[in-house]
C-alpha positions as a Markdown table, in Angstrom:
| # | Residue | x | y | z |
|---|---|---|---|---|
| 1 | Unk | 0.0 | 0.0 | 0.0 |
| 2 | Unk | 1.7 | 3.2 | -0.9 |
| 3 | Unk | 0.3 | 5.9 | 1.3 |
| 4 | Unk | 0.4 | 9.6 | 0.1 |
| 5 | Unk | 0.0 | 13.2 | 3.0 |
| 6 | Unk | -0.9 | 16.6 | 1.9 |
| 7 | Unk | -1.5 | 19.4 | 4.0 |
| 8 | Unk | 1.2 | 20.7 | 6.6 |
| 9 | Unk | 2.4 | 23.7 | 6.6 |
| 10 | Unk | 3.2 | 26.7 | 9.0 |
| 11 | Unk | 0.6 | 28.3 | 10.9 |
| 12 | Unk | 0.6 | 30.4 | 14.0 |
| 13 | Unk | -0.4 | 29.1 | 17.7 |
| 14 | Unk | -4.1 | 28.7 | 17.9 |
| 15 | Unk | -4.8 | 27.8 | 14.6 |
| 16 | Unk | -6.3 | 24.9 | 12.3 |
| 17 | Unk | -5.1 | 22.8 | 10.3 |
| 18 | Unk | -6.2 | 19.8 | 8.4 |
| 19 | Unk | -4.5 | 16.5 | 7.0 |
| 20 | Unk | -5.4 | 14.3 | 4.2 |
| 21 | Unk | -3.9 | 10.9 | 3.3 |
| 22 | Unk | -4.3 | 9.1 | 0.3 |
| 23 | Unk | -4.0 | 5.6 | 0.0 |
| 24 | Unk | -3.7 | 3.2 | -3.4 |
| 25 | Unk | -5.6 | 0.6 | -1.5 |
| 26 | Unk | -9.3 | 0.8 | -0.4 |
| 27 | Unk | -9.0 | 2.6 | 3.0 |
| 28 | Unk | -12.2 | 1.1 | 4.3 |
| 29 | Unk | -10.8 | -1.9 | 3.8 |
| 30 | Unk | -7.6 | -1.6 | 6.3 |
| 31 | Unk | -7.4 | -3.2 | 9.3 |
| 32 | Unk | -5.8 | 0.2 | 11.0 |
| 33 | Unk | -4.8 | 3.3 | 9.3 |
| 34 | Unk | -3.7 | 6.4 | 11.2 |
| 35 | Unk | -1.4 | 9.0 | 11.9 |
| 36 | Unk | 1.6 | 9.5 | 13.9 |
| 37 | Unk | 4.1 | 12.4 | 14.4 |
| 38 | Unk | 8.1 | 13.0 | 15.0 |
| 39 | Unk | 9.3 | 16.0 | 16.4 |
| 40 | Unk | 13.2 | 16.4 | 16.1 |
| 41 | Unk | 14.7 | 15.1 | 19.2 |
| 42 | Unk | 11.4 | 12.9 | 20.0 |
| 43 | Unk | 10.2 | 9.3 | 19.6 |
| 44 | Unk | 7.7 | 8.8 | 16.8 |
| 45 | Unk | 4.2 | 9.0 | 18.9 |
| 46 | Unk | 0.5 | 8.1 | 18.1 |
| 47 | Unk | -2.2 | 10.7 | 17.3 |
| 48 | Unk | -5.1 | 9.0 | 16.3 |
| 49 | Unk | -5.9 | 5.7 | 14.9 |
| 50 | Unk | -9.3 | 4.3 | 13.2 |
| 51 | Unk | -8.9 | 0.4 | 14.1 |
| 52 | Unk | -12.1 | -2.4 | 12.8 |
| 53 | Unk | -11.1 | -4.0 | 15.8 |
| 54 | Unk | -11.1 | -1.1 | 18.5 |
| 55 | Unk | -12.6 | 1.9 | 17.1 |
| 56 | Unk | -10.9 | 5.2 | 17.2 |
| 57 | Unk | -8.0 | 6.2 | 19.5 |
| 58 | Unk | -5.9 | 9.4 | 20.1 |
| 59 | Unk | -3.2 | 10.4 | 21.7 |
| 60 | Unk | -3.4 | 12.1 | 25.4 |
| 61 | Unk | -1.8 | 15.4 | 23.9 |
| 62 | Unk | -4.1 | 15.5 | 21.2 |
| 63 | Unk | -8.0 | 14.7 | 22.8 |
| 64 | Unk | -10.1 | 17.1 | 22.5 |
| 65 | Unk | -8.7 | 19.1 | 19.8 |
| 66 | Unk | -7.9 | 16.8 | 16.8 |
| 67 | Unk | -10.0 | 14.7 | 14.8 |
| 68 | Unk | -9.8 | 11.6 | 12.5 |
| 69 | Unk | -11.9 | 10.9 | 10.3 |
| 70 | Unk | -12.7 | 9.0 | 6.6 |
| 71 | Unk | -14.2 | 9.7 | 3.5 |
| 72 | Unk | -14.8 | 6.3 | 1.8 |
| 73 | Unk | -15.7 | 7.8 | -1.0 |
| 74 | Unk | -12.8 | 9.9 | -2.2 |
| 75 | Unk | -10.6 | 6.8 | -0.5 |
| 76 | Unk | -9.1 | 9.6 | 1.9 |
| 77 | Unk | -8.7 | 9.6 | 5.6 |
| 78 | Unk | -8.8 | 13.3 | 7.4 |
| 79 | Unk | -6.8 | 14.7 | 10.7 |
| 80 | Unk | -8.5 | 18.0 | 11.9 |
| 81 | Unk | -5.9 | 19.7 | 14.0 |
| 82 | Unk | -7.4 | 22.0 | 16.4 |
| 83 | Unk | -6.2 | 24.7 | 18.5 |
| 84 | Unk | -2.8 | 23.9 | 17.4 |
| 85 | Unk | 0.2 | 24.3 | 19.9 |
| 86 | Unk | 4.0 | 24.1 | 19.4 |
| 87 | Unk | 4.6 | 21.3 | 20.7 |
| 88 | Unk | 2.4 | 19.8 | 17.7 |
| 89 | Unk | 5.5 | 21.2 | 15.5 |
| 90 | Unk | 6.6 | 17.8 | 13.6 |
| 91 | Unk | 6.4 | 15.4 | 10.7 |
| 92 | Unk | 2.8 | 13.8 | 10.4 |
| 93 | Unk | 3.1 | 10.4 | 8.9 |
| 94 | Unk | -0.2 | 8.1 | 8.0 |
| 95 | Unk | 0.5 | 4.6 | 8.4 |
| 96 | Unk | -1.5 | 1.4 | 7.6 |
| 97 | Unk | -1.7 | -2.2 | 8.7 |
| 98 | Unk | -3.2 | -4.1 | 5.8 |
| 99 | Unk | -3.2 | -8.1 | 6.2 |
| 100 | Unk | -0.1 | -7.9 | 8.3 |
| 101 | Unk | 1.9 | -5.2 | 6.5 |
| 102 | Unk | 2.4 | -2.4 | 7.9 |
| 103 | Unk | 2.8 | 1.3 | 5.4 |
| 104 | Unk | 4.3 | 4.7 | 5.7 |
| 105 | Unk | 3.9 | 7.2 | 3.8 |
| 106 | Unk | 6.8 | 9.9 | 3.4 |
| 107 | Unk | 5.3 | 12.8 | 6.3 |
| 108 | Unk | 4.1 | 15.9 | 5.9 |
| 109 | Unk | 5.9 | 18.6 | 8.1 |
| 110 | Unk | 3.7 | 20.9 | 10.4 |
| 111 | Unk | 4.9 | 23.7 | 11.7 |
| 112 | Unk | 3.2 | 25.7 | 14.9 |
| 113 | Unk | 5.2 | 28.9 | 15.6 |
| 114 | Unk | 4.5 | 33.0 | 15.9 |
């Protein structure tokens, strides 16, 4: 599965920001798909997750003020970033388990500075 982001960017403290991942395999289909972030320095972490066999899960830093979400239809999954802080600052990658291999796509960098 080759797994394409759009989307990052800079934006100031406060501010909104939305992710989209495209995937050349049916989405729906996917056991889990999801996104996680690097910040320089940092381990790779979790910020949400859509899973067929637990639902949807976010990371503590993130509840509340980002969203996952899928549009079957255009074969796209979402992250609505919320109220964006700087310590979201970092490369967003969507990953994929799909009958027991696991995808990356190549990250999109988000920036949250003034």
């Amino acid at each position: 599965v080759q797994l394409v982001e759009s989307g990052g960017g800079l934006v100031q403290p406060g501010e909104s920001l939305r992710l989209s991942c495209g995937a050349s395999g049916s989405i729906k289909s996917f056991n889990l798909i999801g996104w996680y972030r690097q910040a320089p320095g940092k381990q790779r972490e979790l910020v949400a997750s859509l899973s067929r066999s637990v639902g949807i899960s976010y990371g503590d830093s993130v509840k509340g003020r980002f969203t996952i979400s899928r549009d079957d239809a255009k074969n796209l999954l979402y992250l609505q970033m919320n109220s964006l802080k700087p310590e979201d600052t970092g490369v967003y990658c969507c990953h994929a388990l799909f009958l027991g291999v696991e995808d990356w796509g190549q990250g999109t960098q988000v920036t949250v500075s003034s």
